[in-house]
C-alpha positions in Angstrom: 133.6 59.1 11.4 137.0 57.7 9.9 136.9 55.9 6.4 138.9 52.9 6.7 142.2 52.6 5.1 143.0 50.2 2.3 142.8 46.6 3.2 142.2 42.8 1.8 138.4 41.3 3.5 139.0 38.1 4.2 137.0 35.3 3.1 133.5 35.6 3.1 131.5 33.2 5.6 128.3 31.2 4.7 125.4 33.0 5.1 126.8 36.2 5.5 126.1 39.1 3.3 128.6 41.0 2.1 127.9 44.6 0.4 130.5 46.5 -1.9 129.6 49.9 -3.6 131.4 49.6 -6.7 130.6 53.3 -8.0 128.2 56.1 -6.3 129.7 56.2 -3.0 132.5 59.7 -3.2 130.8 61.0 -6.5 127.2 61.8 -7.8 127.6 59.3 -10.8 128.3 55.4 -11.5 126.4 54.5 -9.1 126.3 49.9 -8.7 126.3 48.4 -5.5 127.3 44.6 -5.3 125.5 42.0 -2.7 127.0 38.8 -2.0 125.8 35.2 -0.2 127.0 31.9 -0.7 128.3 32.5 -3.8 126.2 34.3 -5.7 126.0 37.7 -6.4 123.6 41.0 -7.2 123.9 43.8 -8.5 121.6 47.2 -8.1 122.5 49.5 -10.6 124.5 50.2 -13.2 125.2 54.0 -14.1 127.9 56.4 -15.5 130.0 59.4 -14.5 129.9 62.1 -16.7 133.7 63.1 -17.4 135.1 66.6 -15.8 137.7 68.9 -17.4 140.4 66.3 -16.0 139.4 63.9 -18.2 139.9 65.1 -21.6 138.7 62.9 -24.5 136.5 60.8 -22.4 132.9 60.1 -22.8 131.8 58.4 -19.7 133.2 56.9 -16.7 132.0 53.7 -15.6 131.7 51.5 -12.0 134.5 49.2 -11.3 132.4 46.2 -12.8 135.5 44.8 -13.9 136.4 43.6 -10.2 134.2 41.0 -11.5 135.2 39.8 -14.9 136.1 36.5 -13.7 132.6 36.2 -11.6 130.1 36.5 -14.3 128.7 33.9 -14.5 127.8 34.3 -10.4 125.7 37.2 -11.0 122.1 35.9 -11.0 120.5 39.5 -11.5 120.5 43.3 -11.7 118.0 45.5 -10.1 117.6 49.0 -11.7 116.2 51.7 -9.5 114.9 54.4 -11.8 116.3 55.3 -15.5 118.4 58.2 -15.1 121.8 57.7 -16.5 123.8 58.0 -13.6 121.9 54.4 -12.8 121.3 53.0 -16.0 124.1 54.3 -18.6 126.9 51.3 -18.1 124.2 48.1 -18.6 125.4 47.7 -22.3 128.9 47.6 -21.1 128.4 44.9 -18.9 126.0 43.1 -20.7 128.6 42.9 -23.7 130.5 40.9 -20.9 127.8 38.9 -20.5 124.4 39.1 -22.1 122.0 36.8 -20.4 122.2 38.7 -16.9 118.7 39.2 -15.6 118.0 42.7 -15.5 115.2 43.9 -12.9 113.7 47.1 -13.3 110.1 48.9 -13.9 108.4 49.7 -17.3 109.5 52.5 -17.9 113.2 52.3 -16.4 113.3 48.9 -19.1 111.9 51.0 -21.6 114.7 53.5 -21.6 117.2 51.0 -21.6 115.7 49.2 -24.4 116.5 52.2 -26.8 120.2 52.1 -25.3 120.5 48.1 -26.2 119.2 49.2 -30.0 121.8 51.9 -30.2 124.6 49.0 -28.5 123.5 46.5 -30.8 122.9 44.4 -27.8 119.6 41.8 -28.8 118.0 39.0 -26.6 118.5 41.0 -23.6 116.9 39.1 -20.4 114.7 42.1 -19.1 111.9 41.5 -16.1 109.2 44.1 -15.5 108.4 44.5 -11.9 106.4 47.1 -10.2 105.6 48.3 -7.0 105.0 45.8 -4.3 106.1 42.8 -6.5 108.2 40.2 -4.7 110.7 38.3 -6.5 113.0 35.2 -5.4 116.1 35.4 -7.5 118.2 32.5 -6.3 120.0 34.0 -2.8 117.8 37.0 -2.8 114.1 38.1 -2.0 113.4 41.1 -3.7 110.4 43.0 -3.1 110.1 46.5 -5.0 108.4 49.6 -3.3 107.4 52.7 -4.8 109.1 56.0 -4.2 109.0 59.7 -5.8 111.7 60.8 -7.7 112.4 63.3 -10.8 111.7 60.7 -13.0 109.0 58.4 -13.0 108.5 54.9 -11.8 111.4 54.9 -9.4 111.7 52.0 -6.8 113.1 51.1 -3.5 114.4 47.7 -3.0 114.2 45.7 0.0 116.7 42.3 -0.6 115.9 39.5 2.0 119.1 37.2 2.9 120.0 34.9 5.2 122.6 37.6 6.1 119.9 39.8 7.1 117.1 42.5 5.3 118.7 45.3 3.3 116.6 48.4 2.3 118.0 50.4 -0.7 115.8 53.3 -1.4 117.7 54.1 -4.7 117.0 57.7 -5.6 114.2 59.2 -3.8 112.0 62.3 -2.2 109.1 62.3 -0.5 106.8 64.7 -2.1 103.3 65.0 -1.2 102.0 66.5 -4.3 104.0 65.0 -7.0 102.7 65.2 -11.0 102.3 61.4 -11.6 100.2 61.0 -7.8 103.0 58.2 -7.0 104.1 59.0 -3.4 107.1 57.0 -1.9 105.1 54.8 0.0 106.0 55.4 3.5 103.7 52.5 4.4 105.8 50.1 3.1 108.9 51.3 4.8 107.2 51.0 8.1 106.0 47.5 7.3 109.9 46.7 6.9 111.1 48.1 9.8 108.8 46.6 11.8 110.3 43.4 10.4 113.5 44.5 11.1 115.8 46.2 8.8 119.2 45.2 9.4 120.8 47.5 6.8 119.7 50.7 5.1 121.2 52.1 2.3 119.8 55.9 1.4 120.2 58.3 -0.5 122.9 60.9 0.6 122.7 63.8 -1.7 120.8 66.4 -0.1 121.8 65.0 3.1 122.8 68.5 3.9 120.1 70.5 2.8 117.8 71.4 5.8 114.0 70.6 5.6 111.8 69.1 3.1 112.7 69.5 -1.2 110.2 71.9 -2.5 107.1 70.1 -4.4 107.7 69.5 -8.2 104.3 71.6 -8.7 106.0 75.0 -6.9 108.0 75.3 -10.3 104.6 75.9 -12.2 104.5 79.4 -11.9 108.0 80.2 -12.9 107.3 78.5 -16.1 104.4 80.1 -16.7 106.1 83.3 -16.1 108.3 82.5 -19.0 105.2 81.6 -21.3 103.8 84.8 -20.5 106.8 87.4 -20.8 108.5 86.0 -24.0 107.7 87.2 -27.0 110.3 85.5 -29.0 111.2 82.1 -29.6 111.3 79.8 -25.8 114.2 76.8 -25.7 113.7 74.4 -22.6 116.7 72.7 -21.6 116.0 69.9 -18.6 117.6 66.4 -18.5 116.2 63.9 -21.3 114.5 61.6 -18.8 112.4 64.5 -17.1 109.3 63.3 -17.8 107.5 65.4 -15.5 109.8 68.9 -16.5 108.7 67.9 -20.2 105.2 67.2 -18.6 104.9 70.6 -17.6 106.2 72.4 -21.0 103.8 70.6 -22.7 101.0 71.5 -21.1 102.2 75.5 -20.7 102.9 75.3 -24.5 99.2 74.0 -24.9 98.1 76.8 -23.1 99.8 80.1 -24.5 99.1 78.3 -28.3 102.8 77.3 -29.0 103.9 74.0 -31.1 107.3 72.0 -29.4 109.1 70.6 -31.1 112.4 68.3 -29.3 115.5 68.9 -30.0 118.9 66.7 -29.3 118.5 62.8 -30.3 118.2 61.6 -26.3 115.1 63.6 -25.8 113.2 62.5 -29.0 113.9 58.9 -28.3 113.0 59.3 -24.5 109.9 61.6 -25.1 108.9 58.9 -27.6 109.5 55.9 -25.0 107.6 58.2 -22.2 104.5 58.8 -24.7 104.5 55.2 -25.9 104.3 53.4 -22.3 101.7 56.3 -21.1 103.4 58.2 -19.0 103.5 61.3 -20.7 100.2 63.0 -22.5 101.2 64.5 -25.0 98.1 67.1 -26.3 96.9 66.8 -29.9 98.8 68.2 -32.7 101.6 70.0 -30.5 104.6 68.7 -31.4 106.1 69.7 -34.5 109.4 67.8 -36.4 112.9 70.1 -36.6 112.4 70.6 -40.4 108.7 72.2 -40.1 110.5 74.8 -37.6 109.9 77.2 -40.5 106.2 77.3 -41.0 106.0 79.1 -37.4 107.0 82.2 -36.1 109.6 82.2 -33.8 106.3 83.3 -31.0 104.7 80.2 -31.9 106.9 77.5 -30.7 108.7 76.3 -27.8 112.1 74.2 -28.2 112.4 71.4 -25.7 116.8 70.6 -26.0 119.3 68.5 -24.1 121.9 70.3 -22.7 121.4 71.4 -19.6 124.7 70.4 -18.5 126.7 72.1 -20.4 127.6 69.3 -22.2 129.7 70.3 -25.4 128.3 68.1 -28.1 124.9 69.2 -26.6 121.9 70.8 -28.5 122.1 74.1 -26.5 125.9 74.2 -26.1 125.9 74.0 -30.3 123.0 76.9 -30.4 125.4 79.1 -27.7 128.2 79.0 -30.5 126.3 79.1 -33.2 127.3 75.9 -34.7 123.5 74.1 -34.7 122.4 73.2 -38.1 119.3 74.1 -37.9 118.9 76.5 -34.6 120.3 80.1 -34.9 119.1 82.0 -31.7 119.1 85.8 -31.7 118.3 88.5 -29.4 114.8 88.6 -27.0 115.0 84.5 -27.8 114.7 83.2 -23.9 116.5 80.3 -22.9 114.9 78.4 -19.5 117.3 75.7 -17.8 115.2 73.7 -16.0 117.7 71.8 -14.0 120.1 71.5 -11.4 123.8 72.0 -11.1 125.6 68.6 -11.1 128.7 69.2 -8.9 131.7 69.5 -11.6 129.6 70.8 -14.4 129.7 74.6 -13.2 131.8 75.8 -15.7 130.6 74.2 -18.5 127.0 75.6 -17.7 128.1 78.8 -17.1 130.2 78.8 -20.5 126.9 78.0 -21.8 124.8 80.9 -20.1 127.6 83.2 -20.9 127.7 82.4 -24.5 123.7 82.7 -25.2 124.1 86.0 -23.0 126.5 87.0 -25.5 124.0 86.6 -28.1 121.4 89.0 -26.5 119.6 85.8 -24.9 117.5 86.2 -21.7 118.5 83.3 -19.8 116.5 82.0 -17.0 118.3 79.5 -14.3 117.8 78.0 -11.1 120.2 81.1 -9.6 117.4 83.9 -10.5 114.1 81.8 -10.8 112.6 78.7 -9.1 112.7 77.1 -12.5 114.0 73.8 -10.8 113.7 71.3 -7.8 115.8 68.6 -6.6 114.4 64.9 -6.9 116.4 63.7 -3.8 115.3 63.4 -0.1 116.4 66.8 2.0 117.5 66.2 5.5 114.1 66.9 7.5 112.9 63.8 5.0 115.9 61.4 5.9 115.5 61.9 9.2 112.0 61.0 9.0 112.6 57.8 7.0 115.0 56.7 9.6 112.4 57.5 12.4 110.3 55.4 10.4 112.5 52.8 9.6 114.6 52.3 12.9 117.2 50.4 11.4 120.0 48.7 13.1 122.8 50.0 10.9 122.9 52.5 8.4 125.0 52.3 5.1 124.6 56.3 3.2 124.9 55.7 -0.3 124.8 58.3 -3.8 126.7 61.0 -3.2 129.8 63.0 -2.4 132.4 62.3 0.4 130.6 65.3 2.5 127.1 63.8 1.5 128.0 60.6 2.4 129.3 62.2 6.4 125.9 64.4 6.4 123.5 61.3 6.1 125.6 59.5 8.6 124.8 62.1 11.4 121.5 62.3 10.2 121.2 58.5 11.4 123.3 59.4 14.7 120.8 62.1 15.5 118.0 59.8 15.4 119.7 57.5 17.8 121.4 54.9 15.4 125.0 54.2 17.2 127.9 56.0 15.7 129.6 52.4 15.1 126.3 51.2 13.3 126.7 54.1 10.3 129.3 52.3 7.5 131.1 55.3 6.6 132.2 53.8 3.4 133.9 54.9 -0.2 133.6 52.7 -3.4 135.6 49.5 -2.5 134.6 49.4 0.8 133.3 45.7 2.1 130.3 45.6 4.9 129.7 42.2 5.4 126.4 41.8 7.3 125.2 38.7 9.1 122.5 39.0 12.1 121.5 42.4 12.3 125.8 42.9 12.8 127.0 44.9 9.8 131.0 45.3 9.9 132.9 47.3 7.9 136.1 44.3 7.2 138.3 45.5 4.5 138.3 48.0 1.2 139.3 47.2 -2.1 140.7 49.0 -5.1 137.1 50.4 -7.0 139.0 52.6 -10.1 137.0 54.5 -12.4 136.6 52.9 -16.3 136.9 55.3 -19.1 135.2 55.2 -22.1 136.6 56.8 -24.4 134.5 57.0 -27.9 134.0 53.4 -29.0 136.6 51.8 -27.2 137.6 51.4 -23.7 140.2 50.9 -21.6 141.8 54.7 -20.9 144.2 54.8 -18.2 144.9 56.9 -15.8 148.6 57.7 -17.2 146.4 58.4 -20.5 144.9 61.0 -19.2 147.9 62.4 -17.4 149.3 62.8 -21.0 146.5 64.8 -22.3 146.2 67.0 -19.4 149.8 67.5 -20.0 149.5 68.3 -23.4 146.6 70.7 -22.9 147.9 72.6 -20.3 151.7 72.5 -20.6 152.4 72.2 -24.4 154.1 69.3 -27.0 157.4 69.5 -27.8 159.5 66.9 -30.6 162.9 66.4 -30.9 164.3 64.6 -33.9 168.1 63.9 -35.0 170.1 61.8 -36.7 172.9 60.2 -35.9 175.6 58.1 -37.3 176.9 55.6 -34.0 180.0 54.4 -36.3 181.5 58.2 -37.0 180.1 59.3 -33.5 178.5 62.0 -35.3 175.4 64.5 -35.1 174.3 63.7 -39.1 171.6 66.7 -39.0 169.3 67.8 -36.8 168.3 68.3 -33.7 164.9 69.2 -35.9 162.2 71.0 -32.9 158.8 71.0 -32.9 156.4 72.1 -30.5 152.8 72.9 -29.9 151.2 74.6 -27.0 153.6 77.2 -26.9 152.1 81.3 -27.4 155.5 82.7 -26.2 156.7 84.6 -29.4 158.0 83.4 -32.6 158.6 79.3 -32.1 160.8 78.6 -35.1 163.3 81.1 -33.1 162.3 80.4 -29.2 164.4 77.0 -29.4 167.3 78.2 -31.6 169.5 79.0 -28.3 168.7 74.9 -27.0 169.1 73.6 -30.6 173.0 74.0 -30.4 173.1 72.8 -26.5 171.3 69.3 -27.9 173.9 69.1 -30.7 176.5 69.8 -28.3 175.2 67.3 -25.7 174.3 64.9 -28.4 178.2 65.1 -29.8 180.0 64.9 -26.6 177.7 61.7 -25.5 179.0 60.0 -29.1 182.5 60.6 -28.4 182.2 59.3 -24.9 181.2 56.0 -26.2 177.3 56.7 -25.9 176.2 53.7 -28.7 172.7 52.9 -27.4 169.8 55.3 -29.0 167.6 55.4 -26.4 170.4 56.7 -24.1 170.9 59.7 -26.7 167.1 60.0 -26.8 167.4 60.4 -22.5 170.6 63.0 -23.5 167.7 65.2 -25.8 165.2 64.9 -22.8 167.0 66.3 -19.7 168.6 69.1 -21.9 165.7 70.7 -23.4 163.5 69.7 -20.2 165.7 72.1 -17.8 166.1 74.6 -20.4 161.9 74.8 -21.0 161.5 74.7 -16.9 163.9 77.3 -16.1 162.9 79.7 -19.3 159.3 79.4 -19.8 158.4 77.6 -16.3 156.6 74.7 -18.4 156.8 70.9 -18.1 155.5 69.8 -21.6 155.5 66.5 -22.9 158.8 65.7 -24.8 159.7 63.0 -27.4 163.0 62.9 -28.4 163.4 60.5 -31.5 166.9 59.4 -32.2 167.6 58.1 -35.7 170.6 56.0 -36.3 172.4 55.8 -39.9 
């Protein structure tokens, strides 16, 4: 399995489909894929990438929806799969490209993003509620929705009919028998459609190499209850704040062992609220308390449900861990449960997290020394089924890493699709699809988008900088010069930051007369041009700072003429 190298597609054909992942497809985030036909175009998803410690200073990294900023207006619809944020995070952004897209998605998924068009400012949005077994024409496209189980309710799979053939996109899903909500992925359906003939099928890749079947949602019960029963202090919950069935289950143990909740991080109140409102959470009478009545109860009487199970730093429980929440001070014999998984790249902030309420004489439970947490994606005894049932023609694995991605491809081998029927693709890459023939005819550039606060538009030599400047150190360089005398005025003035090697005010006194030499003797040679002089100041102090203190800092040399 070979992903193809870089390479133009040619010009798409009538009636033939043509399918680019535009985020999802090398990473468990961002996740968009784009279908194409005669013209028009649609969209399934639209999610962010939460940054790693390579990206300093950015909030969230977007698909490569920009590929089509001068193709707006032939998008005739987005289909939404489920409301997690890795799927539904980045539909403000583009909607602020263009509003009146059509955005597909259940009640609850359109719920969720309503909140995130209040907090965008974005009004009039065109949303559609559509629910399991719904068919929809949308210019191009046939759309019919089926429902599958996930770790968040009301996900669906989407089956698009074309004249370039029948694609099945699961979106995120699992197939587990016993679930909270009753809503099984309906396996029925998936049968129905390959019995008509499912020319490409696009699943979900990220437990692709875990063997067997993902452990039932209700197998966590007992854990939890464990928790309930052994604490004696105060209990903080930290789960993602779309897990409606995690919450779900707190809420009920709270209501059991005679504890009040009370939510805690601005995501999971509006969520919780959004879940209650639309009926899919039940929230017992009288059990959930506000953050300011925290002090009527004993710290034995409530139950904290917080974002933050990520590690994120601006997070409830990361603020709690250093001791910098407002209104949360744990101590010792509190118990912390994470009731979550590890996204890949968030290890170390998590375990900064753990090791900072450990530090605090907090019992921490995690998914490394309880069952406290269980995936929401398909494990590879489920895929394989789904493709037994299925029997596509050709195979497309989508959501996940590069390894993910080559798991779920042999998974398909092994149940006899042919080798050159699994499109091994990255983002960028172009299947065009027409026939039951799926081809794999070209790749494009897919680059992430970084949001960075309000404003986009970070580049990748931005973030070079600040890596530089975080790990290697600042250093400025200032001196005057007067280019008529071809003399060294005052200066060269050094500044640095970054640097923990001694005293700095005498670390650079040795360099300061090498850059007033090199400075002089550039002046009398006839060096007139400022920017040349600032180049002089640059390699001089550069192979001074490599050779003494093997660093390669940033360096701005500033030179003033008089």
């Amino acid at each position: 399995m070979d992903f193809p190298e870089v390479m133009n597609p040619p010009k798409l054909a009538r009636d033939v489909l043509r399918v680019i992942p535009l985020g999802g497809l090398g990473d468990v985030g961002r996740n968009m894929a784009m279908f194409e036909i005669n013209g028009k175009i649609l969209l399934v998803d639209c999610g962010v990438l939460f940054p790693e410690d390579a990206h300093p200073g950015v909030d969230l990294i977007l698909p490569a929806f920009d590929l089509l900023s001068d193709r707006l207006d032939d998008i005739v619809g987005l289909v939404l799969t489920h409301g997690h944020e890795d799927h539904i995070g980045a539909v403000p952004y583009l909607l602020k490209q263009r509003q009146d897209i059509p955005v597909f998605g259940s009640q609850l998924t359109l719920g969720l993003l309503a909140e995130k068009f209040r907090e965008h400012r974005i009004r009039n949005a065109d949303l559609r509620t559509v629910a399991a077994g719904d068919r929809v024409a949308v210019d191009e496209f046939e759309l019919e929705f089926v429902a599958v189980n996930h770790s968040i309710p009301d996900a669906l799979a989407v089956a698009l009919r074309t004249k370039g053939g029948l694609v099945l996109h699961t979106g995120d899903f699992k197939m587990d028998q016993l679930p909270l909500d009753r809503r099984i992925t309906d396996l029925r359906a998936f049968a129905r459609l390959g019995e008509e003939g499912v020319d490409l099928f696009m699943t979900d890749s990220t437990n692709a190499e875990v063997p067997g079947f993902t452990t039932p949602e209700k197998d966590i019960q007992p854990a939890i209850e464990r928790v309930f029963a052994n604490s004696e202090k105060r209990i903080v919950v930290a789960c993602f704040a779309s897990h409606v069935h995690r919450v779900q289950q707190v809420l009920n143990a709270a209501a059991r062992h005679g504890r009040k909740v009370c939510y805690v991080g601005r995501s999971m109140v509006k969520n919780m609220g959004v879940a209650e409102k639309l009926g899919y959470l039940e929230v017992p009478d009288n059990i959930i308390v506000s953050l300011k009545e925290l002090d009527r109860y004993r710290p034995d009487q409530v139950v904290l449900l917080s974002t933050g199970s990520q590690g994120e730093p601006l997070s409830a429980l990361s603020r709690m861990a250093n001791k910098e929440h407002p209104a949360i001070e744990l101590t010792e014999g509190d118990t912390v449960l994470l009731a979550s998984s590890l996204i890949p790249g968030n290890e170390n902030s998590v375990y900064r997290v753990i090791n900072g309420l450990s530090r605090l004489g907090v019992d921490v439970v995690h998914k490394g020394n309880a069952l406290v947490h269980v995936s929401g994606h398909a494990s590879a005894g489920e895929l394989l089924y789904c493709y037994n049932i299925v029997q596509p023609t050709n195979v497309m694995p989508v959501h996940g890493e590069i390894r993910h991605l080559i798991a779920n491809g042999k998974l398909a081998e092994a149940t006899g699709v042919p080798a050159d029927h699994v499109m091994l693709v990255e983002d960028g890459g172009v299947v065009d699809l027409s026939g039951s023939k799926a081809e794999v005819v070209g790749r494009i550039d897919a680059p992430y988008i970084f949001v960075d606060g309000t404003m986009r538009g970070v580049t990748e030599s931005q973030l070079s900088d600040r890596l530089i400047l975080g790990e290697e150190g600042f250093i400025s360089v200032i001196a005057v010069v007067n280019l008529h005398s071809k003399k060294l005025v005052s200066g060269p003035e050094i500044q640095a930051r970054g640097f923990l090697e001694g005293d700095q005010d005498k670390m650079f006194d040795g360099i300061r007369a090498e850059i007033a030499k090199a400075l002089t003797d550039a002046l009398e040679e006839g060096v007139s041009d400022t920017y040349r002089l600032q180049q002089v100041i640059r390699r001089r102090i550069g192979r001074w700072v490599s050779g003494k203190l093997r660093r390669r800092p940033m360096i701005v040399p500033v030179v003033v003429s008089t």
